[in-house]
C-alpha positions as CSV (number, residue, x, y, z in Angstrom):
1,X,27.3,7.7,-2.9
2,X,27.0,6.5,-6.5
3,X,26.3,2.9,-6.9
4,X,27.2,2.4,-10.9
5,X,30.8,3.4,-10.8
6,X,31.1,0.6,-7.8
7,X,29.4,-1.8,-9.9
8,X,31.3,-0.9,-12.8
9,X,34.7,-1.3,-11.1
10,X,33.6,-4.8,-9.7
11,X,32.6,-6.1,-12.7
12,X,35.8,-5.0,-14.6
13,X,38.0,-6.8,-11.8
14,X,35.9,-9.7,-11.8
15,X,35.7,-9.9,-15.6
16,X,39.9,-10.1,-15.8
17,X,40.0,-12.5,-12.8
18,X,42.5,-15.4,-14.0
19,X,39.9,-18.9,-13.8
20,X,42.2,-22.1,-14.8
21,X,41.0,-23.9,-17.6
22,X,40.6,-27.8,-18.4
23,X,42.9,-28.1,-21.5
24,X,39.7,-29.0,-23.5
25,X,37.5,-27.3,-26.1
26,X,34.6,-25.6,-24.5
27,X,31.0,-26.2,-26.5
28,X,29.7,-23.0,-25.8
29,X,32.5,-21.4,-28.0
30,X,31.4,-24.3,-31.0
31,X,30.7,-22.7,-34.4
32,X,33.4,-19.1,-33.6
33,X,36.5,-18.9,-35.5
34,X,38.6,-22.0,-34.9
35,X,42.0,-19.6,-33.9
36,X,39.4,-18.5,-30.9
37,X,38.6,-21.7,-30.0
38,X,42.0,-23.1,-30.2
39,X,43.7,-20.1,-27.8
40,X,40.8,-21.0,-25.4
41,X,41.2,-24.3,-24.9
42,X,45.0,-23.8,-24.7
43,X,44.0,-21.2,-22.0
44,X,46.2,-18.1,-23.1
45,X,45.4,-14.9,-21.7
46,X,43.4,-12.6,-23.4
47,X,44.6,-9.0,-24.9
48,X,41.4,-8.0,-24.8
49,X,38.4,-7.1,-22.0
50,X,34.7,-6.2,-22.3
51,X,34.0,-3.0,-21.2
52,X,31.6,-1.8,-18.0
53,X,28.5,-1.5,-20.2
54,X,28.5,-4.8,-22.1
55,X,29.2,-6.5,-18.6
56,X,26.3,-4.7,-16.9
57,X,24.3,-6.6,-20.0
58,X,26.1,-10.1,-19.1
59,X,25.5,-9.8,-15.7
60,X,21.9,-8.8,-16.4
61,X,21.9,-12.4,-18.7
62,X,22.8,-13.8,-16.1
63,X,20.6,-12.7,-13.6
64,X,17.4,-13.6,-16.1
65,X,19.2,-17.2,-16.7
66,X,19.1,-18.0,-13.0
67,X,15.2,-17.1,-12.8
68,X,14.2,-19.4,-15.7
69,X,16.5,-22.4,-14.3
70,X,14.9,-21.8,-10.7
71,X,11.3,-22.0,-12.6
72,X,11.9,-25.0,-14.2
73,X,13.0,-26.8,-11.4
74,X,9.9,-25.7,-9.3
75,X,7.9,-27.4,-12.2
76,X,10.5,-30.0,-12.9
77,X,11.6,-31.2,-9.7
78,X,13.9,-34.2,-11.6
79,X,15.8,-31.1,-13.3
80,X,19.5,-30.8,-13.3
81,X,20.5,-27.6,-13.3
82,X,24.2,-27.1,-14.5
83,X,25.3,-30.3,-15.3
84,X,29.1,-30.8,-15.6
85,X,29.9,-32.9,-18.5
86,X,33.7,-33.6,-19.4
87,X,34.6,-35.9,-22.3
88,X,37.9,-36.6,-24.2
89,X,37.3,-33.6,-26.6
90,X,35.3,-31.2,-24.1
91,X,34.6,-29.9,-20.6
92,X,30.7,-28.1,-20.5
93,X,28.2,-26.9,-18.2
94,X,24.6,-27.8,-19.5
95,X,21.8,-25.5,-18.1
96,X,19.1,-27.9,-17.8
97,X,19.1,-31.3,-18.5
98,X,15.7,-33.5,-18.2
99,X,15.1,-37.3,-18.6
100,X,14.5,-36.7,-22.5
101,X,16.3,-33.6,-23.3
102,X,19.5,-30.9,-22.4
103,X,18.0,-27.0,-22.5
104,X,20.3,-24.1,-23.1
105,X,19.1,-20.5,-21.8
106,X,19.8,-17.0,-23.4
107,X,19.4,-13.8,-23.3
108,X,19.1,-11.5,-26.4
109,X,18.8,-8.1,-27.3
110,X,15.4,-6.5,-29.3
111,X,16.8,-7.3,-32.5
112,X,18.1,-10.5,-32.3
113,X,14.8,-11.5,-31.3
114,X,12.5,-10.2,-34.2
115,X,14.9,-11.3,-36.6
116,X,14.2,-14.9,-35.0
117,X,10.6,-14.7,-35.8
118,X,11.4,-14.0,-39.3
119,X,10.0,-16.2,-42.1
120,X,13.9,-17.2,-43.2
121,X,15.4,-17.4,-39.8
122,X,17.3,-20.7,-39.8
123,X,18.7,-21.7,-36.5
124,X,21.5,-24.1,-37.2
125,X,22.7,-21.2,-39.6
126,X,21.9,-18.0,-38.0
127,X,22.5,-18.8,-34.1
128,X,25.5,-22.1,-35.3
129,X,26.6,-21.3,-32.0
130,X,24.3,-21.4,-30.2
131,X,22.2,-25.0,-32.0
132,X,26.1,-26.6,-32.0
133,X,26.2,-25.8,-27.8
134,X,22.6,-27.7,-27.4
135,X,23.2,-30.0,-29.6
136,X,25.9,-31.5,-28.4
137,X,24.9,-31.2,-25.0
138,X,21.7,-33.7,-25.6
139,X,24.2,-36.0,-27.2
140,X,26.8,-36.3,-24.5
141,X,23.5,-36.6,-21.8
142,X,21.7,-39.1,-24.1
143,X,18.8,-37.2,-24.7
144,X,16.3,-37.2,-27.2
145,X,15.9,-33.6,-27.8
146,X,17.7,-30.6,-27.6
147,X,15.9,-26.9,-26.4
148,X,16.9,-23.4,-26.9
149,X,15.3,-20.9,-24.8
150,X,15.6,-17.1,-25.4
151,X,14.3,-14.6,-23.5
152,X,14.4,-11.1,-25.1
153,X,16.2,-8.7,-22.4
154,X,14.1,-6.0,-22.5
155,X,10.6,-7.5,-22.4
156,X,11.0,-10.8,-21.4
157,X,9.4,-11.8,-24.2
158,X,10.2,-15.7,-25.3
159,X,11.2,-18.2,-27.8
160,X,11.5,-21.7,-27.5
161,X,13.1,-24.3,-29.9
162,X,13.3,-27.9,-30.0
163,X,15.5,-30.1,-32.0
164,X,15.4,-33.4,-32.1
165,X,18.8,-35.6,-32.1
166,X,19.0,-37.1,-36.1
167,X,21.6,-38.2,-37.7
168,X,21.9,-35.1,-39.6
169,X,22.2,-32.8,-36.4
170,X,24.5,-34.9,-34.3
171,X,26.5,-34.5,-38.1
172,X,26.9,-30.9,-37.3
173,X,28.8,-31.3,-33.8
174,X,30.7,-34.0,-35.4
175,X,31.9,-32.3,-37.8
176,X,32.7,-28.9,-35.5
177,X,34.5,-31.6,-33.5
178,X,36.6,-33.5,-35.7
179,X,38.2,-30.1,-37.0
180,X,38.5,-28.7,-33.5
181,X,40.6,-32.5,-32.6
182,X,42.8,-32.1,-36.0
183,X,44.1,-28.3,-34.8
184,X,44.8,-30.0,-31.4
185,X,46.2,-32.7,-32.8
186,X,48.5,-31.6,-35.5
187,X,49.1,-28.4,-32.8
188,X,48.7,-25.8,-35.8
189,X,47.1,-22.2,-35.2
190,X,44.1,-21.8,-37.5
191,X,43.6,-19.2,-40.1
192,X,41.4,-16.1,-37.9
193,X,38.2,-16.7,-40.2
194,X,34.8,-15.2,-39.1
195,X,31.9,-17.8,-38.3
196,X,29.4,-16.2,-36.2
197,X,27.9,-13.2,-35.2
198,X,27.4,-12.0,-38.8
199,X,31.0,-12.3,-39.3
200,X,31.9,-9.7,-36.6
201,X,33.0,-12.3,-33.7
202,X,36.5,-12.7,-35.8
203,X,37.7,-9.3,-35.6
204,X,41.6,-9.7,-37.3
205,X,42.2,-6.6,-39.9
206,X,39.0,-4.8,-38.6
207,X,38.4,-2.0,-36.3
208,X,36.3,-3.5,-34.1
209,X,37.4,-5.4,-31.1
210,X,34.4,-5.4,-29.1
211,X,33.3,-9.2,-29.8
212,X,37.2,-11.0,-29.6
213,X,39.1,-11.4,-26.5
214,X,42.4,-11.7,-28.7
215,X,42.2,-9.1,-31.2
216,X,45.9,-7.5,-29.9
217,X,47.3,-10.9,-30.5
218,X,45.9,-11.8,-33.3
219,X,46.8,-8.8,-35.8
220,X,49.7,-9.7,-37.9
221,X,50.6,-13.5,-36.1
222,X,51.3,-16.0,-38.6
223,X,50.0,-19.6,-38.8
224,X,53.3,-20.8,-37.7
225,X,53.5,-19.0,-34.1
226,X,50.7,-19.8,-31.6
């Protein structure tokens, strides 16, 4: 018997396993290009499907994200793991949340994580995803602080950030948001322009599909048809 074709084969199914959505924006998409977000939220189905080997990595995030949640609520007893927040714009789970802050876990791979101990790593710029996701998640829990926790796959190795909630970064989610409730709104499909990842998430009149779940759909559509 040979296990990694089984697990490979599971994963796949599981990954194109049809899961209902709420009709709201999800935070943990904030900061991608808005056409993403916008075919999300409206919930229609994807052209495109992760393959076995970047699955085996997601499920191996999540695997690493269920140990440091279980740690912190041994140490934290008061800890909410998995929080479900729904609001008029947005439906979220939030990792941890503790009387005076919200903490989002991820994984990363080698290189992702020595960039983030360069000198001109900016979070709010080069992870916008990710610092939009926390951010809002301490606002909509009424917390003081916002964490990022990443944990570098291969090593284990760990970097924490905390960001207090100013005027200044609750201006960044409001902003993400009051775009996000204009498209819905005025019901019109955004222009498929990159915003994270380096510019590789958006992958419309490139050969590379590997980081959008609508690429098929979105070559060649037109503002005017969702």
């Amino acid at each position: 018997m040979k296990l990694e074709p089984i697990i490979d084969k599971i994963l796949l199914e599981e990954s194109q396993e049809k899961h209902k959505r709420s009709g709201l924006y999800s935070p943990s998409s904030f900061g991608r290009c808005f056409r993403y977000q916008y075919w999300h939220m409206l919930d229609v189905p994807k052209t495109n499907f992760s393959d076995a080997q970047a699955l085996r990595v997601m499920s191996n995030g999540k695997i690493i994200h269920r140990w440091i949640q279980n740690i912190i609520k041994k140490q934290y007893p008061e800890a909410i793991l998995e929080e479900e927040v729904t609001t008029h714009d947005c439906h979220t789970f939030i990792d941890v949340v503790l009387p005076d802050r919200a903490i989002e876990i991820k994984t990363c791979h080698p290189w992702m994580f020595k960039h983030m101990e360069k000198g001109d790593f900016i979070l709010s710029r080069d992870q916008k995803p990710h610092f939009l996701q926390a951010v809002h998640g301490a606002m909509v829990t009424d917390k003081d602080y916002a964490q990022l926790i990443y944990i570098e796959r291969q090593n284990l190795l760990m970097k924490e950030f905390i960001i207090p909630i100013t005027g200044e970064t609750a201006w960044k989610v409001d902003e993400e948001l009051a775009t996000l409730r204009e498209i819905k709104i005025k019901n019109w499909l955004p222009e498929p322009i990159p915003r994270a990842f380096e510019g590789k998430e958006c992958c419309w009149g490139k050969k590379n599909d590997k980081f959008c779940p609508y690429y098929n759909k979105c070559k060649g559509v037109s503002n005017d048809r969702q």
